[in-house]
N, C-alpha and C positions, 0 to 999 in steps of 0.2 A: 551319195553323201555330198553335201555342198564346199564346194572350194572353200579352204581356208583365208580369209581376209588378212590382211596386214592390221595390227592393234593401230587404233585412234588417237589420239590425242584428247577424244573425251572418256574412251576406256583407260588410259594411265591418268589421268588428271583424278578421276574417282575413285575412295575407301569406301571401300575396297574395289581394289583393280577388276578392271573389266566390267564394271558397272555401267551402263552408256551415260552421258548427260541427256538428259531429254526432257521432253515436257511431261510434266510429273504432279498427282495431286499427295499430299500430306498432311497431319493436322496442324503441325506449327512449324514452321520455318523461321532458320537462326544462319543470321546474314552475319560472318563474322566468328573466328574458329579462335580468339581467345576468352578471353570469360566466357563468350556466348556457350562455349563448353557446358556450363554448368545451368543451361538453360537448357539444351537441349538432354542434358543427364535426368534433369527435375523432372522436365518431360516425358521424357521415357518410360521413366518407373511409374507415373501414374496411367501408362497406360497408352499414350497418342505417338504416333506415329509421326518421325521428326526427321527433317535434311537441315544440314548444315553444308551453307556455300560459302567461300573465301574467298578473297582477290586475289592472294598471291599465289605462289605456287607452293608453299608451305603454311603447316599450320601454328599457331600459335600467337600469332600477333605482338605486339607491343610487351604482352606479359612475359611472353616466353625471350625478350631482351631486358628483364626487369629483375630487381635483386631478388624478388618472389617474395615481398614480405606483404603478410596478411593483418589487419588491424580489428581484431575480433575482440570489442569489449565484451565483460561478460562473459566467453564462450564458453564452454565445454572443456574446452584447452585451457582456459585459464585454471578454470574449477579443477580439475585434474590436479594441475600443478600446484595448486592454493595460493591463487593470485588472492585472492580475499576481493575479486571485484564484483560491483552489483550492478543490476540495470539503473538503478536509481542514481549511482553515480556517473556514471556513463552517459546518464541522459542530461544532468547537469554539468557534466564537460560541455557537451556537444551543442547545449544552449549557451554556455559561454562563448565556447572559440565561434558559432555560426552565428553567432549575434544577427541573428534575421535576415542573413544574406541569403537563405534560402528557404521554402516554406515548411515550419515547423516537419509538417507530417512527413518529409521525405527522413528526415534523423531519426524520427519516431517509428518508420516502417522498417528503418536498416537493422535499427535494434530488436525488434520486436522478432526477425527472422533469422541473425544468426546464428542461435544454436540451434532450428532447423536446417540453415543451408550443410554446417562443420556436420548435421548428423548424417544429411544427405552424403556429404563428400565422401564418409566413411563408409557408407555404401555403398557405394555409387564406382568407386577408384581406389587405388593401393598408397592411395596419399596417407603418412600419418605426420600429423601437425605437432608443431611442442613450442611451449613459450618460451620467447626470446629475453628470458628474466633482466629486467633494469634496461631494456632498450625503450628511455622515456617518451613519451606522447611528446607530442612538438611545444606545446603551451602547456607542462605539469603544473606552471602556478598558478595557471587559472583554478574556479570551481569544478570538485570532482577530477582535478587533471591527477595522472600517473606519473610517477617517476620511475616505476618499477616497470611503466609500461601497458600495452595490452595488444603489442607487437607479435605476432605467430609466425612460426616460417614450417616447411615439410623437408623431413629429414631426409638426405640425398638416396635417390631411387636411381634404380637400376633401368636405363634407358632401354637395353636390349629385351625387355621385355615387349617392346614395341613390335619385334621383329622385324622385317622389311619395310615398315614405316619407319623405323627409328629415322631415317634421314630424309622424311618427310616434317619434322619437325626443326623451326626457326632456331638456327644459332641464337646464344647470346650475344649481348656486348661486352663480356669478360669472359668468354672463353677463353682458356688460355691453350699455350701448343700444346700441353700434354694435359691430362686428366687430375684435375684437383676439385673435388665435388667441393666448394668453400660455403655456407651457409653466412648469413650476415652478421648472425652469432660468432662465428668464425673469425671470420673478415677484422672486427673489431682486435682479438689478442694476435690474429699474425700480421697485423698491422703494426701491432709494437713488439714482434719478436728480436728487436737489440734491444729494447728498454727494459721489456718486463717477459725475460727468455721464461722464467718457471709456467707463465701462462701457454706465451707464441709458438715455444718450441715444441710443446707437446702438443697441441692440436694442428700445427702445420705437419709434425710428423705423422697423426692418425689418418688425417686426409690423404697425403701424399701414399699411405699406406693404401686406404679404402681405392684410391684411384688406380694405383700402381697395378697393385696385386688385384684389384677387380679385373682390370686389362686380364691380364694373366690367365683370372678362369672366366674369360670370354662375358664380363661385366662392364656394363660403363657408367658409369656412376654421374649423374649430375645432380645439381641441387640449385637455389634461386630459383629464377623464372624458368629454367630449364628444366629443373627437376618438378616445378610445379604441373606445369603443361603437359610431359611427360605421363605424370598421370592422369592429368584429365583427359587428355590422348588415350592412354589407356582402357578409361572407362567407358571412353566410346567405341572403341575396335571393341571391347567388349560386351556392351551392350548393343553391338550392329548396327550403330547409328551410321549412316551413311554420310561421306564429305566431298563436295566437289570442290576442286581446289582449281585453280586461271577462271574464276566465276568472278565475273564482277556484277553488281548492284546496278543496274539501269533507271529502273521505275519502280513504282508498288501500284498495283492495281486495288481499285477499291470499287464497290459496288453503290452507285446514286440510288438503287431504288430499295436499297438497306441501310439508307442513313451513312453514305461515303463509310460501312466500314471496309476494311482493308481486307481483301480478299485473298490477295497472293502479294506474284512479284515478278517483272521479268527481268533475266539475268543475259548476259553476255558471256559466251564460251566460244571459244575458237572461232572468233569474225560471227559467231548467228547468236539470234535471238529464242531464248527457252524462257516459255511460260513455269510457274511455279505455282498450283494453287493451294495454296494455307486457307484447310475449312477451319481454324483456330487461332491462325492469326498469324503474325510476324514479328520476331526480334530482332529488331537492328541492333546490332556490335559490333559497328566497323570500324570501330577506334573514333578520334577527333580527325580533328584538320590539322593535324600536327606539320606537312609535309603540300599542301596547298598555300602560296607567300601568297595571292593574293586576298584569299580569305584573314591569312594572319596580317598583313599591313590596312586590311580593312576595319578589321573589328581588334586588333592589336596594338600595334606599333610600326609605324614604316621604316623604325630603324633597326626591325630584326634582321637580323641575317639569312641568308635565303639557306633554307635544306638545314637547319644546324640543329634541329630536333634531335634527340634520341628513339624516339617512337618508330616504329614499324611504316620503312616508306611508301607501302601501300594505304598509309591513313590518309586520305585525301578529302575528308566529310565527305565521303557517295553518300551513309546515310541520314546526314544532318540535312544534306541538299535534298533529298527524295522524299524526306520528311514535311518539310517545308512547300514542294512542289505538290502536297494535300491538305495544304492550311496549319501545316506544326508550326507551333510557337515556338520559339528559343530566347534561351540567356544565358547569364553568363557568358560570353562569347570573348571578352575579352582577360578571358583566365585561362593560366595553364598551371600545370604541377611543373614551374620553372623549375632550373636546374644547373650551375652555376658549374663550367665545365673549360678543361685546356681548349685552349684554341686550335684549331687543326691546320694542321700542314697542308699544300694544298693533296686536293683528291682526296684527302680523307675527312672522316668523322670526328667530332670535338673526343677528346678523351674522358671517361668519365674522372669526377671528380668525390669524394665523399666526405673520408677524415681528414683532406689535406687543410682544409680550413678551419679546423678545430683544434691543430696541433701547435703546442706552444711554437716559439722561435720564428713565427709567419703572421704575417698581415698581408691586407689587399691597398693597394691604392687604387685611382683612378690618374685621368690624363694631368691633374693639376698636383700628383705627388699626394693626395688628401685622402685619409681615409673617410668611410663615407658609410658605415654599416657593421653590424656588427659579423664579423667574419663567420663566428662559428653558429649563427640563427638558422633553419629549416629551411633547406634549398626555398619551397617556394616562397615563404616570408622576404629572403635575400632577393628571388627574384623582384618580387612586386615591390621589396623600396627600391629596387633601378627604376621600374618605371615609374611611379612616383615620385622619385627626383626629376623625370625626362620630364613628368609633366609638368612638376614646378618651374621648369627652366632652367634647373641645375642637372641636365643630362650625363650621365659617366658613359663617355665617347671611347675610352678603352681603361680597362681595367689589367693590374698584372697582381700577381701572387710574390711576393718577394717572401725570403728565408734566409738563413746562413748553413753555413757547412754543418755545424751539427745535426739541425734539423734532418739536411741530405743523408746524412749519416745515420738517422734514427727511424723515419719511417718509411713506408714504401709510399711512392707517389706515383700520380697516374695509373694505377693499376698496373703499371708494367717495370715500375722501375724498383725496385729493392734495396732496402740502405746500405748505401757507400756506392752505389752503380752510378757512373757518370750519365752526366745529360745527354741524351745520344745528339750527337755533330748534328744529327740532321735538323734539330730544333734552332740550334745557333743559326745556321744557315737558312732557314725558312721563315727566321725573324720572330720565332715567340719565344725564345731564350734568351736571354744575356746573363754573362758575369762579370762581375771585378772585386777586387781588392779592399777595394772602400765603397759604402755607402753613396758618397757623392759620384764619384767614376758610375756608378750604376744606375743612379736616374741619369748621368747624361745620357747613359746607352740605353736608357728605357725609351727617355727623349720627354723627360716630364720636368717641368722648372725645378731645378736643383736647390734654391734656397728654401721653397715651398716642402722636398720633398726630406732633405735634412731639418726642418722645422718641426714634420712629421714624425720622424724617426726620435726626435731626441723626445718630445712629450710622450708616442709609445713606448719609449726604452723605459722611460721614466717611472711610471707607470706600471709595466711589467713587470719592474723588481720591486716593486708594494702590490704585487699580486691584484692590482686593480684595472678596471677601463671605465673611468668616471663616464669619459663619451660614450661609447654605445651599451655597456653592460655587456660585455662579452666574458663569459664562465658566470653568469650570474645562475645560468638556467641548466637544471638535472640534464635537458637534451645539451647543449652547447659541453657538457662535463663528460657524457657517456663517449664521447671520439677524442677527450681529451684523454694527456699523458698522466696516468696518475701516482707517476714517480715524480712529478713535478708541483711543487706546493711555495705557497698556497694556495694557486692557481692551476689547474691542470690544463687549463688554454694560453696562458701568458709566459712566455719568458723573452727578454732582451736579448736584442738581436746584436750583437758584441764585435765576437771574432770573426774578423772574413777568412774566405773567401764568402762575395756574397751573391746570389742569383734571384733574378725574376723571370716568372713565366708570366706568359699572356693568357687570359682568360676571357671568354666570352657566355654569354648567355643563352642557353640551352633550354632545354623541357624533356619531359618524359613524356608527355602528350600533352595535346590541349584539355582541358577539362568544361569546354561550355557545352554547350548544344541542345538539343530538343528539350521542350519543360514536360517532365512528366509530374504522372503523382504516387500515391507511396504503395500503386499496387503496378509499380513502371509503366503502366498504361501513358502515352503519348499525348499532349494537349494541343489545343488549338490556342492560338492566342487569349482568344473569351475564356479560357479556361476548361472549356467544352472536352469531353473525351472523345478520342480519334478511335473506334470500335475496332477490336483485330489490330492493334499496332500496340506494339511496345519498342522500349528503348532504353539501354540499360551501357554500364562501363562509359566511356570518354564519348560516346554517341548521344548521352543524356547527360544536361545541365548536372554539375557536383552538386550531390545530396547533398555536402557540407558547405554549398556557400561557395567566399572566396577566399575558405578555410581548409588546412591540410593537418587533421589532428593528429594524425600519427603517423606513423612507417608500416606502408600497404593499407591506408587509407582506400586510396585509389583501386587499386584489383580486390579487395575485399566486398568493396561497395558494390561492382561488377560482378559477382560470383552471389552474394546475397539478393543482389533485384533480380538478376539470372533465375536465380530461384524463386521468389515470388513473380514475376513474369510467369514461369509455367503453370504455379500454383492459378494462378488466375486465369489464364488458359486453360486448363482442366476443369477447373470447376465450372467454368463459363462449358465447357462439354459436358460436364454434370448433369447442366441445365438448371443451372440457377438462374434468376427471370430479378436481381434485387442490384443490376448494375448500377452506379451512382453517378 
């Protein structure tokens, strides 16, 4: 019998363990273990045989730190629940809010595939999806827009179904210390559980229940991005797709005497190099360039903040750049799915940010005491007018959050802080906190011109108690309403800011990823700048240019669109194994 060896580093690195990394042929390979999930799921069940490699050392990516909400017009989920939506209006949303920022056919192919991807998913994994009823599309007054939404999220799943992977899978960035599976649906009424207890308190207690007591009979319950991935996790430990995980993206080999298509890939694992050959081709989803500042200060702004992404820090565009190094075209590149977040202490992460800017009793200024946007608009809208003023020349050089004590008293903030819970010291001390007494005492310690910023305050007070904001229309829009207080009228985003004590945070400007990169077209297939198809390559999620432009129509926008080209990606891979011969 042969001596027993010590386990590898590429037998633990592979799903399943003890798998070796090696050079390997397959039919399609999927560079990237979030959405790309649901590409290499598609895959499967028609039949081809599929690896999935990752950069980090867990799977999930970006999504699996994301609220998990899915933007399915149309779907199956909606129809169930009698959303009353059609493709036809859906389609005339998505020509309003894209207004030509992107080419027709990519809106046109997303629609055309979701209620195949939602039917795949239900085969496919233990995800079941439900609509997030009245969670509004980002522009409901445009043509075709929702107020009711077309928002979807999956109901918190039992993680432990993963078994010995479970903690192969990417934390969030709202995990909290103990187990509360909160869905965004959620989020929304125990965000006002002092205001509106008959809602907060009973879904905060079912949760705390679901998570409590799942502990108890050896369940763990997550939901969001976590409980999303979880099951896509699941449906590949289930369908035996294999994953290498410390795999990074080197190259993509491609074949000159086939017309450069793409043949495989070579990967990086423990210091060596592993060939991959894809006889069907390649999905890049390896996030954006969320987490590369030189790319971001290139094709972005120089005045972002270095690392202040929320995305997955292994997104560094390996396959925006690998793409490129065989003639890919790209755009969009200087667009992200901004994200308008606490400023962080040092060492750490910005704090996420969501309802705090939608809740009456709060505005934002900038360094001149001015507000400058309408607080409660569609993180990326908020972000792109920053850069839009930077580029007019009217830059917001720091921006803070100011509130009064009831506010503090009424919702939770930062995700960690619960009403009436003090500002923890260590924010005072690290300089993105101040308080005082008065108004004026508070931009001194903001450090923002006090005449300017009492100027401000008295036209917002003013204002607030006539339930209006003639400057920006903030509560004008179903979305700006749906994270407002709706104990509070006429306005459910406005009220004067009165009695102190009064406090500001520091806020800085964030993302959830980038969203530019490779152009493809509406069967994800990869382009060349001529427009030309790269044969064998695809590219789909924050790795390919936004189907929508440098537009964000709704909540899970973003991972919906990655999980439906996911799916037409393999579609098109398969068929192309079919032996279809009517490429375009």
């Amino acid at each position: 019998m042969a001596p027993h060896s010590a386990t590898t580093k590429s037998e633990t690195s592979a799903i399943p363990a003890g798998l070796p990394v090696a050079d390997t042929t397959v039919d399609l390979l999927v560079v990237g273990s979030g959405t790309g999930m649901a590409a290499a799921l598609a895959a499967r069940e028609r039949g081809l045989s599929v690896l999935i490699v990752e950069k980090s050392s867990r799977v999930g990516g970006s999504t699996a730190r994301s609220g998990g909400a899915l933007w399915l017009p149309a779907s199956p989920v909606l129809r169930a629940a009698g959303a009353g939506d059609t493709p036809d209006r859906a389609a005339a949303y998505l020509d309003a809010v894209v207004a030509g920022s992107a080419p027709p056919p990519r809106s046109a192919g997303f629609l055309a595939h979701v209620a195949a991807t939602v039917d795949m998913l239900g085969r496919t994994t233990p995800l079941r999806l439900f609509w997030a009823r009245d969670y509004s599309d980002y522009h409901p007054e445009e043509p075709g827009g929702s107020a009711a939404g077309r928002t979807c999220e999956c109901h918190p799943l039992d993680t432990s179904i993963l078994g010995g992977y479970r903690t192969r899978l990417r934390p969030g960035v709202l995990e909290a210390g103990f187990s509360i599976p909160t869905t965004g649906a959620d989020y929304r009424w125990m965000n006002l559980v002092a205001r509106v207890p008959r809602k907060g308190i009973p879904t905060f207690a079912k949760r705390v229940a679901q998570g409590v007591g799942g502990r108890l009979l050896g369940r763990r319950y997550a939901a969001g991005g976590q409980g999303l991935m979880a099951g896509l996790f699941a449906g590949v430990l289930r369908a035996g797709i294999p994953v290498w995980t410390d795999t990074t993206l080197l190259r993509l080999v491609s074949s000159p005497a086939d017309g450069g298509r793409v043949t495989g890939a070579v990967v990086e694992h423990a210091g060596r190099e592993v060939t991959i050959t894809a006889r069907r081709g390649v999905v890049l989803a390896t996030g954006g360039f969320d987490h590369s500042m030189d790319m971001r200060w290139k094709f972005q702004s120089e005045s972002l903040g270095a690392n202040l992404s929320l995305g997955a820090e292994s997104n560094t565009g390996d396959g925006i750049r690998a793409g490129q190094e065989i003639g890919a075209g790209i755009a969009l590149m200087d667009q992200a799915w901004w994200f308008p977040a606490i400023a962080p202490l040092p060492g750490r992460a910005p704090a996420v940010m969501l309802a705090e800017r939608s809740l009456p009793g709060s505005l934002i200024v900038d360094q001149r005491g001015h507000r400058f946007a309408n607080e409660s608009a569609d993180y990326m809208s908020f972000g792109q007018r920053l850069l839009e003023l930077e580029r007019s020349g009217n830059a917001v050089e720091a921006m803070w959050i100011v509130f009064d004590q009831q506010y503090r008293n009424s919702y939770v903030f930062g995700a960690e802080l619960f009403p009436r819970m003090r500002i923890p010291q260590a924010w005072y001390d690290g300089g993105i906190a101040v308080r005082a007494d008065s108004l004026g005492e508070l931009g001194a310690r903001m450090g923002v011109p006090v005449p300017e910023f009492s100027q401000t305050m008295t036209r917002f007070n003013e204002n607030a108690s006539a339930g209006k904001d003639p400057d920006f229309g903030r509560g004008r829009s179903a979305y700006d309403r749906y994270y407002g207080d709706p104990t509070i009228r006429p306005n459910p985003n406005l009220r004067p800011l009165v009695n102190g004590p009064f406090y500001a945070v520091e806020m800085v400007l964030s993302d959830l990823g980038t969203c530019g990169g490779l152009k493809t077209d509406a069967r994800a297939r990869v382009l060349r700048e001529d427009g030309g198809v790269i044969a064998g390559l695809y590219a789909i999620g924050n790795t390919a240019a936004n189907a929508f432009g440098t537009t964000y129509p709704g909540a899970g926008a973003t991972i919906a669109q990655g999980l439906v080209y996911g799916y037409v990606a393999a579609l098109d891979a398969a068929l192309d194994a079919a032996g279809r011969d009517d490429r375009d």
